[in-house]
C-alpha atoms as one frame of an Amber mdcrd trajectory, in Angstrom:
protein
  -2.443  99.470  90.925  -0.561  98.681  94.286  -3.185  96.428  96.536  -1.037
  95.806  98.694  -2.310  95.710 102.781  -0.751  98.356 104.687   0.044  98.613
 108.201  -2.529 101.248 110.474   0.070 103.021 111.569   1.761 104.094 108.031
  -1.742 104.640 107.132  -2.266 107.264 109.952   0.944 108.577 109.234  -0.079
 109.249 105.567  -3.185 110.274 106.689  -2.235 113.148 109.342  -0.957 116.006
 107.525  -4.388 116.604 106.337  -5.368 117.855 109.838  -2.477 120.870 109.727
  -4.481 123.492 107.734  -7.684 122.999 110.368  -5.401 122.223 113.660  -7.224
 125.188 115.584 -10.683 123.447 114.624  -9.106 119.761 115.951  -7.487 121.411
 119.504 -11.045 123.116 120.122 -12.847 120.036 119.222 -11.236 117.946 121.503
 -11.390 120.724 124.145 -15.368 120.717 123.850 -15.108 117.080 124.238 -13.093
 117.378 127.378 -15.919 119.624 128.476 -18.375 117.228 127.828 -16.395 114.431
 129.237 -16.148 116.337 132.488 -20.065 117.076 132.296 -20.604 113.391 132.385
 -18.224 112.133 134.815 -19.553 114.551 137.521 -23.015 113.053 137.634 -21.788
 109.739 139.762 -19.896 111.968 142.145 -23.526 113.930 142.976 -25.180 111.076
 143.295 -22.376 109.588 145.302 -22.381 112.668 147.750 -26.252 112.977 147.956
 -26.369 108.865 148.860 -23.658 108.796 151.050 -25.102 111.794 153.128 -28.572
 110.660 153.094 -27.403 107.507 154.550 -24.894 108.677 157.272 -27.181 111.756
 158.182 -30.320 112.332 156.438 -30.826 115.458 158.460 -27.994 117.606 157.227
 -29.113 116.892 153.498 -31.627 119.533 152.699 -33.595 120.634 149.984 -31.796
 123.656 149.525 -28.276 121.661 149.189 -30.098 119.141 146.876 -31.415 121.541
 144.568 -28.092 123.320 144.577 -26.356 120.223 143.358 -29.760 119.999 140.149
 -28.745 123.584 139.149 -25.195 122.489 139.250 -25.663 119.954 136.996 -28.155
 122.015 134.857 -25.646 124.246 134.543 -23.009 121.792 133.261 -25.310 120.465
 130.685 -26.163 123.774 129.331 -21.800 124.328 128.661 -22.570 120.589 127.331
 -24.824 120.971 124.802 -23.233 124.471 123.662 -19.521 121.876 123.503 -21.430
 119.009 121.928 -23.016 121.233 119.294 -19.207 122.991 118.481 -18.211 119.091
 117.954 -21.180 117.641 115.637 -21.379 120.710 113.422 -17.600 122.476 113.537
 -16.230 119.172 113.409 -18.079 117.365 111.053 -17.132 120.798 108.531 -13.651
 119.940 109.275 -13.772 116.112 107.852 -15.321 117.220 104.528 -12.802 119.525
 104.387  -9.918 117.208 104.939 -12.687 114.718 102.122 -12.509 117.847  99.834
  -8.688 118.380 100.164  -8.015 114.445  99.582  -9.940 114.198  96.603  -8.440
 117.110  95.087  -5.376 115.479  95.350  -6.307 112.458  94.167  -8.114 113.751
  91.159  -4.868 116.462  90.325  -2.405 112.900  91.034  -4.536 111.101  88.300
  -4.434 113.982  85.519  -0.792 113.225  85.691  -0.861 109.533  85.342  -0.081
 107.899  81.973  -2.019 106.060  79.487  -0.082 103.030  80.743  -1.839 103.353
  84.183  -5.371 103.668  82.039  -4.807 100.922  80.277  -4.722  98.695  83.672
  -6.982  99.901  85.424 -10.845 100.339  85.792 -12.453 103.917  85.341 -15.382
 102.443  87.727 -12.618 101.293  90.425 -11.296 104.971  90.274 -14.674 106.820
  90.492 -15.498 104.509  93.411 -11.974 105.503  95.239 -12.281 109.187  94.730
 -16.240 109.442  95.699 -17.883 106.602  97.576 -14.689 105.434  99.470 -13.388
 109.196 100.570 -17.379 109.799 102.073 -16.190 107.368 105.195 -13.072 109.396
 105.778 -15.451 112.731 106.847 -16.718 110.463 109.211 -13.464 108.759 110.316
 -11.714 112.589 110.397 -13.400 113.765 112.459 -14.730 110.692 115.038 -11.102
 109.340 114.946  -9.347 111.737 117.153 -12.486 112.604 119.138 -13.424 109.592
 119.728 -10.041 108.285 121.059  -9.642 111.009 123.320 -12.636 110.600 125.053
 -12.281 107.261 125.678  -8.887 107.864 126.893 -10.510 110.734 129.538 -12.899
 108.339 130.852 -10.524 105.365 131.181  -8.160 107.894 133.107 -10.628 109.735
 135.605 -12.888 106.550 136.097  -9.353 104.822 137.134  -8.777 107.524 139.356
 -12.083 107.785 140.804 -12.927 104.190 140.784  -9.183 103.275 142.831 -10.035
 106.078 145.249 -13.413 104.606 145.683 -12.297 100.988 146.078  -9.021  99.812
 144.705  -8.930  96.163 144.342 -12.188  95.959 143.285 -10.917  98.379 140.459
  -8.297  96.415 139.385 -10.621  93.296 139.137 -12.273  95.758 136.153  -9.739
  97.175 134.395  -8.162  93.743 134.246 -10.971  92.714 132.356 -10.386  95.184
 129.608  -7.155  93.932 127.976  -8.821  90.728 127.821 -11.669  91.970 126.124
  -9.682  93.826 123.557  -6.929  91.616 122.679 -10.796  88.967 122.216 -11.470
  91.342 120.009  -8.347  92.253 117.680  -8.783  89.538 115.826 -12.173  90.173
 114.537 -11.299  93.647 114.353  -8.998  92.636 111.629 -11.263  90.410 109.809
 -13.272  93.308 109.621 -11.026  95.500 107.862  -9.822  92.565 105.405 -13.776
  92.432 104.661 -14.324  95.864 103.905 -11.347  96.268 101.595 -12.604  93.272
  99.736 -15.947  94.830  99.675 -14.855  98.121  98.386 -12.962  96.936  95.464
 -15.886  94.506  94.625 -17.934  97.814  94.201 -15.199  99.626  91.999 -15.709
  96.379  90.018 -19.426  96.531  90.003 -19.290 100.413  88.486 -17.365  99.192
  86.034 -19.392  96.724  85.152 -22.309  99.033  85.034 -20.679 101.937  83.378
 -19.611  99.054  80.746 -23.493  98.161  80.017 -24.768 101.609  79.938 -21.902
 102.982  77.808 -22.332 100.447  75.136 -26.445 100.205  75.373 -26.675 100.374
  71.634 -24.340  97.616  70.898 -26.591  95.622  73.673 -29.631  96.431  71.898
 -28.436  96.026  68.403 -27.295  92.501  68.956 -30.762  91.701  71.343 -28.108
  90.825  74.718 -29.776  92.289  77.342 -30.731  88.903  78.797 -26.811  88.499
  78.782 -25.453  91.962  80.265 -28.447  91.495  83.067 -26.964  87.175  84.092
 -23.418  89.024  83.940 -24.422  91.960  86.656 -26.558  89.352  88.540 -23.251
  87.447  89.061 -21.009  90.592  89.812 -23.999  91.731  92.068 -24.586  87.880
  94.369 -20.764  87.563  94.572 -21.006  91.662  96.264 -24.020  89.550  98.689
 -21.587  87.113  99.461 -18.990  89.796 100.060 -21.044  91.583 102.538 -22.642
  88.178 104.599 -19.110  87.856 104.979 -18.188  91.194 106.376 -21.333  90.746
 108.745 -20.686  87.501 109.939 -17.039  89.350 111.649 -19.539  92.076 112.727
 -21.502  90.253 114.823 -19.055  87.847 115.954 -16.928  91.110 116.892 -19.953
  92.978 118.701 -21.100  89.685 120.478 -17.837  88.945 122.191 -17.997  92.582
 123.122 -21.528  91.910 124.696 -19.907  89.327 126.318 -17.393  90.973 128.372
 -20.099  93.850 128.797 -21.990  90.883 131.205 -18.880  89.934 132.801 -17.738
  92.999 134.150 -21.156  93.940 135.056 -21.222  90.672 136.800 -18.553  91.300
 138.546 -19.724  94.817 139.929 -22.769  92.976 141.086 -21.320  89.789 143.069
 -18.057  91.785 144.656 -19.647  94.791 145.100 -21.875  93.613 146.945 -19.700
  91.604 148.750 -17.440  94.886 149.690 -20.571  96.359 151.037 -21.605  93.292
 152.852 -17.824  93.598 154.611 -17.964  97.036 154.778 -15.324  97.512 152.095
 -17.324  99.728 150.224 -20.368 102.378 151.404 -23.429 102.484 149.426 -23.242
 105.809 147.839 -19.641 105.000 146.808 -21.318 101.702 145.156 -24.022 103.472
 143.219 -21.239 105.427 142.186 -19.314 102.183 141.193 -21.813 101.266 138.930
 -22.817 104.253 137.415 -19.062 104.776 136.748 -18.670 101.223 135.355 -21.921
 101.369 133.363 -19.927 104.947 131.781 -17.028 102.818 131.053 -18.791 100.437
 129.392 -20.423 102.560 127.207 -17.344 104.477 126.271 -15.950 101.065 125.383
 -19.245  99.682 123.400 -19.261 102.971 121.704 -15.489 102.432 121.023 -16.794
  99.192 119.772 -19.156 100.448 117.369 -16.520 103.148 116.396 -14.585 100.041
 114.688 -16.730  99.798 112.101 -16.622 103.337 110.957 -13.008 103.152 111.412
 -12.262 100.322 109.634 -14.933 101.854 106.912 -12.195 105.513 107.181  -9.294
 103.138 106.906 -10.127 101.224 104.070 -11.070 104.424 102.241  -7.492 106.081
 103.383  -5.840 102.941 102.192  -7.602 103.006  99.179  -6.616 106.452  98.484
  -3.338 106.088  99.495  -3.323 103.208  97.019  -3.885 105.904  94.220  -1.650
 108.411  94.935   1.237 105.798  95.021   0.647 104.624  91.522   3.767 106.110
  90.406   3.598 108.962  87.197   6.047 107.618  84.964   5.895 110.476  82.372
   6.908 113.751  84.307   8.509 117.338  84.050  12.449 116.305  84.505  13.938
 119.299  86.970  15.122 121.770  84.957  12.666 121.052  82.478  11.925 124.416
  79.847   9.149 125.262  78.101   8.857 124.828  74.582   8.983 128.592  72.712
   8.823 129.656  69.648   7.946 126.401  67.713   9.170 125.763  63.924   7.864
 122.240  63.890  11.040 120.596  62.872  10.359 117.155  64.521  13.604 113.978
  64.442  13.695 110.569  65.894  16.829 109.191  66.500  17.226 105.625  67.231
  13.851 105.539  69.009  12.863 101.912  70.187   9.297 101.737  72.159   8.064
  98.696  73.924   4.614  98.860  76.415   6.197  98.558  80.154   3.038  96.345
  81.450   4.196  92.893  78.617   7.001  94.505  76.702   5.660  93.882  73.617
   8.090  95.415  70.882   6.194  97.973  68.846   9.117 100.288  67.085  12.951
  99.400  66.949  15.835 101.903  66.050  13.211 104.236  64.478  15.650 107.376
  62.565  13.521 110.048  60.728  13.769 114.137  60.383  10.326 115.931  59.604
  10.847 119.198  58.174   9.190 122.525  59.552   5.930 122.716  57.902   6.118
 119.174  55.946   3.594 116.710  55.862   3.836 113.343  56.180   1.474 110.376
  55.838   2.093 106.837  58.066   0.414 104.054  56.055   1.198 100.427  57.157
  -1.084  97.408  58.093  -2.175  97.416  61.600  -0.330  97.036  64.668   3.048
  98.422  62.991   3.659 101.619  65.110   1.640 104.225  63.565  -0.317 105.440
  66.336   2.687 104.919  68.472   4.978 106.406  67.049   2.728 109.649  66.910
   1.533 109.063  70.828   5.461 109.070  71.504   5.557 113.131  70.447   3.469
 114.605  72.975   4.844 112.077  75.179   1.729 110.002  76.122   4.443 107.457
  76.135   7.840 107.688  76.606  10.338 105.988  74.235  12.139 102.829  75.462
  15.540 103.779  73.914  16.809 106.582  71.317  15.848 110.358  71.750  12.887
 112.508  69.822  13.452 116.321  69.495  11.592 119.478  68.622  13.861 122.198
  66.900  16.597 120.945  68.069  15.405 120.475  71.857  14.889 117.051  73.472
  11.472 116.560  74.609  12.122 115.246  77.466  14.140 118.387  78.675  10.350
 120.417  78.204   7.819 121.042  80.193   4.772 118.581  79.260   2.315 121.464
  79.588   4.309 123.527  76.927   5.029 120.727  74.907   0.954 119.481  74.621
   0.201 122.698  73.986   2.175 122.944  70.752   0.422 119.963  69.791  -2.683
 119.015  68.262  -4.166 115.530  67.904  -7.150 114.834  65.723  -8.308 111.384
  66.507 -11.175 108.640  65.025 -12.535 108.251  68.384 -13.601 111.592  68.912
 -14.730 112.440  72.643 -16.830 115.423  73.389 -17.442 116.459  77.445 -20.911
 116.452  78.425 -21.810 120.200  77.920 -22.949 122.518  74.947 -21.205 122.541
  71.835 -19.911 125.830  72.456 -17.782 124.197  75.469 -16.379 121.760  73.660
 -15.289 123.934  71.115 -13.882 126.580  73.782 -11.733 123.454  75.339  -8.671
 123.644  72.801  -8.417 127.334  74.301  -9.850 128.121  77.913 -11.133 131.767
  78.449 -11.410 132.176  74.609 -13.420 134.640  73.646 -17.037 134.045  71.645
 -15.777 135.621  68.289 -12.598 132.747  68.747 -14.770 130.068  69.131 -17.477
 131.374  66.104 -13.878 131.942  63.825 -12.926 128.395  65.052 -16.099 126.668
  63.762 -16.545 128.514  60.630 -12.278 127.441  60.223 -13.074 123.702  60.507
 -16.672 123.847  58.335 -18.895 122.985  61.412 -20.582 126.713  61.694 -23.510
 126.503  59.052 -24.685 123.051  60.569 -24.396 124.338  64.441 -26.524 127.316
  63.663 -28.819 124.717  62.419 -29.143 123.058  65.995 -31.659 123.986  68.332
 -29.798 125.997  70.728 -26.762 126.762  67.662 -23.700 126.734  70.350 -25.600
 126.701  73.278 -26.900 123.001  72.219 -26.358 120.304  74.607 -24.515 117.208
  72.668 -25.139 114.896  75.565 -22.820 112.406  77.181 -20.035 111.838  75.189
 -21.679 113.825  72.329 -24.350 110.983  71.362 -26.574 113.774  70.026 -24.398
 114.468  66.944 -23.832 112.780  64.015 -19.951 110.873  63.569 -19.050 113.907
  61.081 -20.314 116.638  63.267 -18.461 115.692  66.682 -15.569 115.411  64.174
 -15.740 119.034  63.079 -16.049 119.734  66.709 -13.127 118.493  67.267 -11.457
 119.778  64.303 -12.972 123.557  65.390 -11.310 122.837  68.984  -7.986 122.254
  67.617  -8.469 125.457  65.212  -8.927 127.575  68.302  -6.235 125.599  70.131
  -4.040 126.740  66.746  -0.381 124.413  67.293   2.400 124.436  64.835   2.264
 120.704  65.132  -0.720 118.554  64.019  -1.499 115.028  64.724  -4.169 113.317
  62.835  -4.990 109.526  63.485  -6.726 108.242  60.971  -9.542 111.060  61.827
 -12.168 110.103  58.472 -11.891 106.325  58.675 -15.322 106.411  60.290 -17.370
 108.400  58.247 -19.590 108.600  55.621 -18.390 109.541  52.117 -20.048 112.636
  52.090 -18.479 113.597  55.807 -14.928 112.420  55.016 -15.087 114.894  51.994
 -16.674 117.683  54.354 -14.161 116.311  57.372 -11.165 116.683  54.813 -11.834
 119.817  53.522 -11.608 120.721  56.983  -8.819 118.751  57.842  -6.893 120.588
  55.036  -7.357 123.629  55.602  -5.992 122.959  59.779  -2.693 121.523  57.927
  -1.889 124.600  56.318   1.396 126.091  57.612   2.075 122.982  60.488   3.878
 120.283  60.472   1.726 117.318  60.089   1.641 113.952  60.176  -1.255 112.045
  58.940  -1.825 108.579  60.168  -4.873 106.878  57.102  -6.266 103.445  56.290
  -7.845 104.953  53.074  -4.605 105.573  50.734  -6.489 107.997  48.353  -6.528
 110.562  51.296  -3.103 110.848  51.508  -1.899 111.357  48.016  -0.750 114.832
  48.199   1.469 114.723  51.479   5.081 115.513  50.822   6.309 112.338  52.501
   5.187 108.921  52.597   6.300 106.969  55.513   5.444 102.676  55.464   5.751
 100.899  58.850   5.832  97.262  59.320   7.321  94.680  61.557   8.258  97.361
  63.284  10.555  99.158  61.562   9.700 102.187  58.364  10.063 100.204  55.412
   9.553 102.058  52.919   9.105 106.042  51.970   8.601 108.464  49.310   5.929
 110.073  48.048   2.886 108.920  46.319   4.230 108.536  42.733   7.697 107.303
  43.838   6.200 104.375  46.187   3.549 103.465  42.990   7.050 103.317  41.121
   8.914 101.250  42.931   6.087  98.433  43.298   6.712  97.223  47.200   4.122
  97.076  50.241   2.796 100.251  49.351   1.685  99.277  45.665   0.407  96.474
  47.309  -1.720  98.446  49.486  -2.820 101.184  47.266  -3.697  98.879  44.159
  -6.128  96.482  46.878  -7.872  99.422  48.862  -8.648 100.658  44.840
């Protein structure tokens, strides 16, 4: 996956259509925070007028005027809480709806990602992207903007106010401000850098955790929990180290804001009170002064505490935009058509496949026609192209060179969705969802009916022993179906591919696993799904595969020999060889 850093702005840029579908929400929002803006910035003003009066003529300031001005004010703060409560409730709905919409779109982008991209990358780093790191972006969606514009208000009005007040001594401030934040920048970045680091350190400690927990029994069988707890200990210092790290640029970052925050106050306090001493400046219009710069200063620490949550949103945008750049290298071609009608006549021509991450050769010039309805067996010592060559029909890869077609039609010219769904793969490693058994069943047809599903099971010989559960099909399996037995979750998923009911059939060596007694049970099953499809059978345990139509024996590559059973036995080459030592 692409780690590279990006740039803020192409970042924002990728970032901003998100806002479109809730632009009313953002243009209010930032209207209510005009409102309170203006609430705030009146305050020095009143306090301004009352001092200034008071001091020139305390007799023309009355109680009436004063208590006038209070009710003013009340009055502002009433249409400020009513603006302030629009922004933290309103607005904080709108970032976990722009959340929501983003990781839709990154889960939908990585149900169309390859095997390839699977088989690089961590499924703790991915959980981490599309939950922990997308919480910061509610946060950053809807802070970002607000935030921005507010301090923008202030910086404008207390300008204005501040130069009509007393101009040089104004420009002795504001100078102080680029200063400050181009002191600052650098941490800033440091910042950022840290928190990427940190987030993919905690994609790396999920995966190490899922790891452990997914494979507890192995742990436990061979006594190693002494070594899975010194390997986390060492993922889980080196995230300590990671985060000193990130704090050490947060402090340095806030204290050279605090910094500043003493000089400009400083400076407020020695030449303002110069200007007064000269008579540059009137007292009122210096308690406004301050109360203005001490507003500034807050916008600007708040700004400054903002960073962190922004550079927590950015790193989660980044991240994101990270996944949905991982490029889908198996797609629908335009004009692609879906597959109709299917026979099941299935021919490789020429078909070379290497894997795109180390190129590794795995088949080369690969020619073979499989009849509608014929079954075929691939036999062959391990690592010569079996499961490949299958994986290449439903195009979980694509092939390297040459061209596979289905009736006559190039697969790549169909629509993957059509094309999966005319196939069915029966694998060893079975994998059931967590759920009842009755959902996993239900999952090689959604919206089945109950009589499909019961018809299904009874199909693929798993209904007697699922009546025998608990719950029968309303019995929970458990994660990744630990609460069956090997030869049940096979059924399963022999009963899911009944319902799912494709003319083609892909088994990968779907008994190897089991017992005697549930390979016999699993075959049976198995046997009956072939009936009428075109299948081919990929088996370790020759005996299984006696009665297919076609033998097909892959090695270095390439098919090296075929036949069927009694034709192979005759002519005395690799597959003897392997028949005669499995027996």
């Amino acid at each position: 996956m692409n780690t590279r850093n990006m740039k803020t702005g192409t970042l924002l840029a990728r970032f901003a259509p998100y806002y479109r579908p809730y632009l009313g929400i953002m243009v209010f929002d930032l209207l209510c925070a005009s409102m309170t803006t203006v609430c705030e910035m009146v305050l020095p003003l009143m306090m301004r007028y009352i001092t200034n009066t008071g001091m020139e003529n305390l007799a023309a300031l009355s109680v009436k005027t004063v208590v006038t001005v209070g009710l003013i004010y009340l009055g502002l703060r009433a249409l400020d809480g009513l603006a302030y409560f629009y922004m933290a409730y309103t607005g904080h709905i709108m970032g976990a709806k722009i959340e929501t919409d983003m990781r839709r779109d990154a889960f939908v982008h990585l149900q169309e990602l390859s095997d390839s991209f699977y088989s690089n990358t961590k499924v703790g780093q991915l959980m981490s992207r599309i939950t922990s790191d997308l919480f910061d972006v509610t946060e950053f969606a809807h802070h970002c903007p607000e935030e921005f514009f507010i301090a923008f208000l202030k910086a404008v009005v207390s300008f204005i106010i501040l130069a009509g007040i007393n101009l040089p001594l104004t420009v002795i401030i504001f100078v102080c401000i680029p200063i400050m934040t181009v002191s600052c920048t650098w941490f800033n970045l440091k910042v950022r850098a840290a928190f990427k680091v940190q987030r993919n350190h905690i994609g790396d400690l999920n995966a190490r955790i899922e790891d452990s927990l997914l494979g507890n029994r192995v742990v436990r069988a061979f006594a190693n929990e002494d070594v899975e707890i010194e390997k986390f200990q060492k993922d889980n210092l080196k995230f300590l180290d990671i985060k000193k790290l990130t704090y050490f640029y947060m402090a340095s970052f806030q204290d050279t804001v605090r910094i500043f925050d003493g000089i400009m106050y400083a400076v407020v306090l020695v030449a303002g009170g110069i200007f007064m001493v000269k008579g540059y400046i009137l007292p009122g219009d210096l308690v406004a002064y301050t109360l203005y710069v001490t507003t500034l200063l807050a916008t600007i620490r708040r700004i400054i505490e903002f960073a962190e949550q922004f550079q927590r949103g950015m790193t989660g945008i980044e991240r994101f935009v990270e996944i949905m750049d991982a490029g889908a290298d198996i797609f629908d071609q335009e004009g692609a058509k879906p597959l109709t009608d299917v026979k099941g006549e299935i021919v490789f021509e020429g078909v070379s496949f290497e894997y795109p991450d180390d190129h590794t050769p795995v088949l080369d010039n690969i020619n073979l026609r499989i009849k509608k309805g014929e079954k075929v067996a691939l036999v062959g010592p391990s690592g010569g192209g079996k499961t490949t060559l299958c994986n290449l029909i439903p195009r979980f890869y694509d092939t390297t060179k040459g061209r596979i077609s289905i009736d006559g039609q190039d697969i790549k010219g169909l629509t993957l969705k059509s094309l999966r769904s005319n196939v069915g793969v029966v694998q060893q490693d079975v994998y059931l969802f967590s759920g009842t058994v009755y959902d996993n069943i239900a999952y090689g047809k959604p919206g089945a009916s109950r009589e499909e599903v019961i018809e299904a099971a009874k199909l693929s010989g798993a209904h007697d022993f699922i009546t025998e559960l608990k719950d029968g099909y309303d019995t929970y399996v458990g994660e990744r179906g630990v609460k069956l037995s090997g030869g049940q979750k096979q059924r399963i998923s022999i009963a899911r591919v009944f319902l799912k009911n494709p003319p083609i059939l892909l088994l990968d060596e779907a008994t190897s696993a089991l017992d005697n007694e549930s390979e016999y049970l699993v075959s049976q099953s198995l046997d009956k799904l072939a009936v009428g499809r075109t299948t081919l059978t990929i088996a370790h345990r020759l005996s299984t595969i006696r009665s297919a139509d076609r033998i097909l024996v892959l090695s270095g590559n390439h098919i090296v020999e075929e036949g069927s059973h009694e034709e192979l036995m005759k002519a005395r080459g690799m597959y003897y060889q392997l028949y005669t030592s499995a027996n």
